[in-house]
C-alpha positions as CSV (number, residue, x, y, z in Angstrom):
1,X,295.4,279.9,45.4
2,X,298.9,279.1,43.9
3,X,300.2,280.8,40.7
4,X,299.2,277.3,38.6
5,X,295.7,277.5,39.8
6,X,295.3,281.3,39.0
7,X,296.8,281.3,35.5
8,X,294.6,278.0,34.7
9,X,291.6,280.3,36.2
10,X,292.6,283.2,33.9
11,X,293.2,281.0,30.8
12,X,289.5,279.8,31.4
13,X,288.4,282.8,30.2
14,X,290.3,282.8,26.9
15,X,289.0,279.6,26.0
16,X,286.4,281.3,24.1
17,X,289.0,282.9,21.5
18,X,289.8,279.1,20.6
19,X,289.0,278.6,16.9
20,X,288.1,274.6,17.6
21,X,285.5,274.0,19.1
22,X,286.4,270.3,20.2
23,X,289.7,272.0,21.3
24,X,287.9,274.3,23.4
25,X,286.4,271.2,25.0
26,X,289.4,269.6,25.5
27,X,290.9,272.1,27.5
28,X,287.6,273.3,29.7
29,X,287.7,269.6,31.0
30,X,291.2,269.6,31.8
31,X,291.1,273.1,33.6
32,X,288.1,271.5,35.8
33,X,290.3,268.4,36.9
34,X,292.6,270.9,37.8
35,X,289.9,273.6,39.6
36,X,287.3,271.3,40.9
37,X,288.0,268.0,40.7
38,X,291.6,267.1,41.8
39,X,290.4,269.7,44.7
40,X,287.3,268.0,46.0
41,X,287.8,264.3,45.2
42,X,291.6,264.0,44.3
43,X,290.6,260.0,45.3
44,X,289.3,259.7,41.2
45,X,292.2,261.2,39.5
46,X,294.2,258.2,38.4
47,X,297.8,260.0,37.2
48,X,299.2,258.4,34.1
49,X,301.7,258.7,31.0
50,X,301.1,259.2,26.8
51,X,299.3,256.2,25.1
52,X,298.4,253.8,27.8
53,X,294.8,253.4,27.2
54,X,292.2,255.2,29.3
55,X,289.3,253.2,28.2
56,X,290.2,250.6,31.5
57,X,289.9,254.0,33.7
58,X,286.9,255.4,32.6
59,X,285.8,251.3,33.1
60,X,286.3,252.1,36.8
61,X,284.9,255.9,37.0
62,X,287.7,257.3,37.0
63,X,289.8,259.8,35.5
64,X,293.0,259.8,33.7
65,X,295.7,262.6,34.6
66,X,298.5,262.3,32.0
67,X,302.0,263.9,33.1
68,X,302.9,265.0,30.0
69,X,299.4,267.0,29.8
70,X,300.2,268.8,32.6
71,X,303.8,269.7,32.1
72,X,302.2,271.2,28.9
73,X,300.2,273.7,30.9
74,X,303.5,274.2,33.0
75,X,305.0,274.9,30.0
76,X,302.2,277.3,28.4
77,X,301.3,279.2,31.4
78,X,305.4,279.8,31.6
79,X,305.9,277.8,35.2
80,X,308.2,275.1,33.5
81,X,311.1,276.6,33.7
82,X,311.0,277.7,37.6
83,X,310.1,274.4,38.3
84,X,312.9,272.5,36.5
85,X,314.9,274.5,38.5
86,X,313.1,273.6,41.5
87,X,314.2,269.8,40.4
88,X,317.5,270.6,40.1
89,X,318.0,272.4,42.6
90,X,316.3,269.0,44.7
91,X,319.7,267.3,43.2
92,X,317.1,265.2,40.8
93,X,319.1,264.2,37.6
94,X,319.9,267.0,35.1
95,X,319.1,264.1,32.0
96,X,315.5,263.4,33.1
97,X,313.4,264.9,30.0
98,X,311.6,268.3,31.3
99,X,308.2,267.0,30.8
100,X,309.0,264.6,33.9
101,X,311.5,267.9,35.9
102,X,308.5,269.8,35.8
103,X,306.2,268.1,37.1
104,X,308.5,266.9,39.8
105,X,309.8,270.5,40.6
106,X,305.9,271.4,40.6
107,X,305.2,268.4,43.2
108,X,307.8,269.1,45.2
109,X,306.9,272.9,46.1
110,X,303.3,271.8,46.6
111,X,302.0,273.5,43.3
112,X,299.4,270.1,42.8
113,X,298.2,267.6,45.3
114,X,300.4,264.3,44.8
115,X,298.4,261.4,43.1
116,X,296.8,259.0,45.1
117,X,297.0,256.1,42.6
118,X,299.0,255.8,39.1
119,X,299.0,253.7,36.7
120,X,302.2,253.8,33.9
121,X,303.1,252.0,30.5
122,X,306.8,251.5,29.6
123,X,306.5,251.8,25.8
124,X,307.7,255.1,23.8
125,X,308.9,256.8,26.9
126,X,311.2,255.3,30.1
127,X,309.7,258.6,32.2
128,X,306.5,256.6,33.0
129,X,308.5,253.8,35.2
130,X,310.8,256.8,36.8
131,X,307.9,259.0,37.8
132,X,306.0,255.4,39.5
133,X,309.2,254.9,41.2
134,X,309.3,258.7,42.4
135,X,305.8,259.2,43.2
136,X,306.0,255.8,45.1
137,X,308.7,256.5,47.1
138,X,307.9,260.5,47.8
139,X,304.4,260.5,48.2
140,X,303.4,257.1,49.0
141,X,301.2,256.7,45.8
142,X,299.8,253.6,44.9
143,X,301.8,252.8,41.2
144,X,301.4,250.1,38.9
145,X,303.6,249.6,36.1
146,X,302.6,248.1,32.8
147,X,305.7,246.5,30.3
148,X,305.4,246.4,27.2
149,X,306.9,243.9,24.5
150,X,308.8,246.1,21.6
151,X,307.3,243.6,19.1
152,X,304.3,241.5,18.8
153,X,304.3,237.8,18.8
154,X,301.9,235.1,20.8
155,X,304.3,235.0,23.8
156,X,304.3,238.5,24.0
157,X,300.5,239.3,23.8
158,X,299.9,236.7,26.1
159,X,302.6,238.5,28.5
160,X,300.7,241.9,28.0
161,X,297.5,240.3,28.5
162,X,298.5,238.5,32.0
163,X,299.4,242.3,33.1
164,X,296.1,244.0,32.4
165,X,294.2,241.0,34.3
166,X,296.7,242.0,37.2
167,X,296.1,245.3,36.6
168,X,292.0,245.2,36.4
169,X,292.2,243.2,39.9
170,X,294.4,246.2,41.0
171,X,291.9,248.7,40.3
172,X,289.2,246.7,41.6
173,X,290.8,246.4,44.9
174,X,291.3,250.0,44.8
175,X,288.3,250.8,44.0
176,X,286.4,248.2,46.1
177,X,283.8,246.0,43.6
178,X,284.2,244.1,40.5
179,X,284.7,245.5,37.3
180,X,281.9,244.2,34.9
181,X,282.0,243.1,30.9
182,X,279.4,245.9,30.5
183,X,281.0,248.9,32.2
184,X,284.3,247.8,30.2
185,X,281.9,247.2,26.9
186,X,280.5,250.0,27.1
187,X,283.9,252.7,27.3
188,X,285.2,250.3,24.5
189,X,281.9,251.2,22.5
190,X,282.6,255.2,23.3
191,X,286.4,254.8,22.1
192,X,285.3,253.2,19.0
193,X,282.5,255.9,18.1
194,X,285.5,258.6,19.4
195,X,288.3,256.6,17.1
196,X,285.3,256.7,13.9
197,X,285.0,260.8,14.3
198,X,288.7,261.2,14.4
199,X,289.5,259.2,11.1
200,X,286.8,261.5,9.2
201,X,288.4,264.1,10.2
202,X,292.0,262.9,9.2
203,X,290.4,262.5,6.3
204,X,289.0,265.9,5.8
205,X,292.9,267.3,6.6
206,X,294.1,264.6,3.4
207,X,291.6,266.6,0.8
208,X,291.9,270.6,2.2
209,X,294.1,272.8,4.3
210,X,290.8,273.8,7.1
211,X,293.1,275.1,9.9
212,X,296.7,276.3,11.5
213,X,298.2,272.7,12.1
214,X,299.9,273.7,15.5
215,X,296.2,274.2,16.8
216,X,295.7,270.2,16.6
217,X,299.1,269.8,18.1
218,X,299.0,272.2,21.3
219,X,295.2,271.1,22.0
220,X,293.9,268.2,20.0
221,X,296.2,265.8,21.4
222,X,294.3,266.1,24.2
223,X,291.7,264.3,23.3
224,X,293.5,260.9,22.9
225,X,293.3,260.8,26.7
226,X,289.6,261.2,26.3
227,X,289.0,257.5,24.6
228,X,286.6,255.4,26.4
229,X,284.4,258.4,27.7
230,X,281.2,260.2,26.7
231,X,283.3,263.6,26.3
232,X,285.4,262.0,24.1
233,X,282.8,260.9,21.6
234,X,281.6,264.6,22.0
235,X,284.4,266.0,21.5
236,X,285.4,263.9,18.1
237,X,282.2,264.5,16.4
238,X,282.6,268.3,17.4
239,X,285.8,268.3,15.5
240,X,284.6,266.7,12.5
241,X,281.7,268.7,11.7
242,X,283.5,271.7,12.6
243,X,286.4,270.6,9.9
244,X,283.6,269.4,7.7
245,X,281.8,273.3,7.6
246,X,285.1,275.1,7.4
247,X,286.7,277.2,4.6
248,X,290.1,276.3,3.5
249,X,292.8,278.5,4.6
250,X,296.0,279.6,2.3
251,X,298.5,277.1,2.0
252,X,301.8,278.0,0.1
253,X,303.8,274.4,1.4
254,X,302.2,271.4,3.8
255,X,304.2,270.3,6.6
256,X,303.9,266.9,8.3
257,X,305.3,267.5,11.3
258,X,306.4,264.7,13.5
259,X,306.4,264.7,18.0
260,X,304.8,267.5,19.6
261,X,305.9,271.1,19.9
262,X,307.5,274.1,21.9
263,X,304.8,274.7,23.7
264,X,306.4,277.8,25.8
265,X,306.6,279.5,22.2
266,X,303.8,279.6,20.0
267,X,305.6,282.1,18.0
268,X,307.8,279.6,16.8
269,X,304.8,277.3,15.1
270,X,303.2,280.9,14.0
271,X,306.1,281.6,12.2
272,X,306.0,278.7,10.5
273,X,302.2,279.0,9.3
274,X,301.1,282.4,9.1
275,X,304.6,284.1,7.8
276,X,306.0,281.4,5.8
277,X,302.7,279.8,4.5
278,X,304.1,276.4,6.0
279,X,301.0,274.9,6.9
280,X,300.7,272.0,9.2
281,X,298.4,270.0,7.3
282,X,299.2,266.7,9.5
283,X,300.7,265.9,12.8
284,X,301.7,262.8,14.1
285,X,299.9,262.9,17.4
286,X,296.9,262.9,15.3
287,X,297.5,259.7,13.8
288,X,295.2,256.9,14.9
289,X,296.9,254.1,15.0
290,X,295.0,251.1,16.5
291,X,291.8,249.5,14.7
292,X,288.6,248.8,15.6
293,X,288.2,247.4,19.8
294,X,286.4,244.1,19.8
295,X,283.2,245.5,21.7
296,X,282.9,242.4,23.8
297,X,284.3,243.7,26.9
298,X,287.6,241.3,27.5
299,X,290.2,243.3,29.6
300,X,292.8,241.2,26.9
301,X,291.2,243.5,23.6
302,X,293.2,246.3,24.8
303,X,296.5,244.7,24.5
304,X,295.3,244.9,20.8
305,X,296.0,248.5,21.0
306,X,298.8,248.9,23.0
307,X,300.6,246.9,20.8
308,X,299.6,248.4,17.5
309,X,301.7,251.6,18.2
310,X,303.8,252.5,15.7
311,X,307.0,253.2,17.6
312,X,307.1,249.6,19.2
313,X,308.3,246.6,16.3
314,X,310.7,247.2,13.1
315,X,311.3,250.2,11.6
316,X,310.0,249.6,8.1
317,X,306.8,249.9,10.0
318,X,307.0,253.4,10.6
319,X,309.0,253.8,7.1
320,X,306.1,252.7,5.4
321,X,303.1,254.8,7.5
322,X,305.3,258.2,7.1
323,X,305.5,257.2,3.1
324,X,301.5,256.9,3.3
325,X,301.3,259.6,5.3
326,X,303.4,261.8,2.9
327,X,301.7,260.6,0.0
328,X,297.8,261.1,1.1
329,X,298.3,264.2,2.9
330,X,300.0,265.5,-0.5
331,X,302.7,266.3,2.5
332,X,305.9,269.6,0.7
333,X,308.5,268.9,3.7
334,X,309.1,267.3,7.0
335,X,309.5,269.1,10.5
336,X,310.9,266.8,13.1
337,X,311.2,267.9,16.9
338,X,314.4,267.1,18.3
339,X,313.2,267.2,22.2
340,X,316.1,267.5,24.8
341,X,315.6,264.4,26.7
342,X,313.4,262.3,24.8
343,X,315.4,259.1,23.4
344,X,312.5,257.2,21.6
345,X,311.3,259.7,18.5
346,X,314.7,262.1,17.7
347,X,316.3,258.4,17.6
348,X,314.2,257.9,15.2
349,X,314.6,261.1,12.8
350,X,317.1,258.7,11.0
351,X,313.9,256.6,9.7
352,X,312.2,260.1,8.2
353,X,315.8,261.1,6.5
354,X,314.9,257.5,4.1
355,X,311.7,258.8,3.9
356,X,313.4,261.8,2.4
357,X,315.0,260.6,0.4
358,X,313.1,258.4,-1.1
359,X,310.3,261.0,-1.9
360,X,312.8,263.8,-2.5
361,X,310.8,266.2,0.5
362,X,312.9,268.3,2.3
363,X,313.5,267.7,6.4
364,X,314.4,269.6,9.2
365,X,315.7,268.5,12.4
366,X,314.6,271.5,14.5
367,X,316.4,271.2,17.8
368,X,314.7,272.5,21.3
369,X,312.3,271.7,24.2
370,X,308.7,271.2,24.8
């Protein structure tokens, strides 16, 4: 067994400690796609990127492996940095965000089996369409590549739309049978009960301070790739009524903090909570942005989604949500993430500085990487 496999193994049994329950979930199911199931039928694993939607994968019986989830368990368990090496060492481009170095550097010394099939979206990040091209050309995986439109007009939904058909015919030859309205009705009706639990418990974070923010942001996340399964519903409604039946905690300032976190140093977060009193009360990640699916099984509803994100389209959009946000989660200050290597979000910290301004919050721009 290789040192990923037997720190996974050893964080199994410290899932217990976990204070969320629904996080506890999330993370049991990831360390069995890592243990058990990438081992036995790696053929089901379907590797992907942040926000494409997994409701078309779980259509299929299949399961979604985001990159960026497990460079956050390189990253945790304290591998990410030997294997960024690894990827530099391999002459791979210094500039490539970490996320996508560490999972290469972890491929390339054989820590994981290579995917078999992969299926990547273009919007937020560039990494998905680099890691198809790399996993194509190094291992011989099967990669499709969905673009996505910045904004949303007929032309461009229609454009999206033509792309998932492809892609639904791509899986089905893959697979070998037809995908049905009802297998792809019925994930959509899971993501919308999943999506229902979620808000609530947004909602509960708007009115009292329940928990240690940087729990949702290390953990929670995880659950987004969950949408369209049975887990996920379980796992939603195990969140809210857990948030629902829990004491507040003290709370001297609440912190929205935008992109993820340093996930190689929980300290950092700690710091932040439990010495300074700076409680996460919100996180980005958390936010759900899409409305209701259509639960008539079209393959063209989830354009609907990937399109409603709110980095794609002006930036009064996401102006307007972080003033909202600020204002309903009764937000003190602003934490931004300024990830070495991503372009999309810390290009963006110029849109919360007008949000600063224009509720008088403090911001910090606090430089590092995941």
């Amino acid at each position: 067994m290789n040192e990923f496999l037997q720190k996974v193994k050893f964080a199994d049994k410290l899932t217990q400690f976990m204070e969320l329950e629904a996080a506890k979930m999330v993370v049991n199911n990831q360390i069995n796609i890592f243990n058990n199931i990438m081992q036995t039928d790696n053929d089901r694993i379907v590797w992907s990127n942040m926000v494409m939607p997994t409701e078309l994968i779980f259509a299929f019986n299949l399961i979604p492996l985001q990159t960026e989830l497990v460079s956050g368990w390189l990253s945790t368990l304290n591998l990410s940095k030997k294997y960024i090496h690894t990827a530099h060492s391999k002459k791979y481009n210094i500039n490539v965000c970490s996320y996508h170095k560490a999972i290469i550097g972890c491929l390339e010394e054989g820590i994981l089996k290579p995917p078999i099939i992969a299926v990547f979206s273009s919007h937020i990040c560039d990494g998905g369409s680099m890691m198809g091209t790399y996993l194509k050309k190094r291992f011989n995986t099967k990669v499709k590549l969905i673009q996505v439109p910045y904004s949303v007009t007929v032309q461009n939904r229609q454009f999206l739309e033509s792309q998932l058909t492809e892609l639904k015919e791509w899986m089905e030859a893959y697979v070998g049978y037809r995908l049905t309205n009802e297998n792809l009705k019925s994930t959509i009706e899971f993501s919308n009960k999943a999506r229902e639990y979620f808000i609530k418990a947004n909602n509960i974070r708007k009115s009292k301070t329940v928990f240690m923010g940087n729990l949702s942001i290390r953990n929670m996340y995880g659950a987004t790739f969950l949408m369209g399964s049975e887990l996920g519903v379980k796992v939603a409604k195990k969140y809210y009524w857990q948030l629902k039946n829990k004491q507040k905690v003290e709370c001297k300032k609440r912190i929205l903090w935008v992109h993820f976190a340093p996930l190689h140093n929980g300290q950092i977060m700690k710091f932040f909570e439990e010495e300074l009193g700076c409680v996460i009360v919100f996180d980005i990640t958390s936010f759900i942005y899409w409305d209701k699916l259509d639960e008539k099984g079209s393959i063209e509803i989830l354009s609907q989604k990937i399109l409603s994100h709110y980095y794609l389209g002006e930036a009064k959009k996401r102006i307007n949500l972080y003033l909202n946000i600020v204002e309903q989660y009764n937000v003190d200050g602003i934490v931004i993430f300024m990830h070495n290597g991503c372009k999309a979000i810390p290009c963006s910290a110029w849109e919360l500085k007008e949000v600063s301004k224009l509720t008088n919050k403090p911001l910090l721009e606090l430089y590092g990487d995941c």
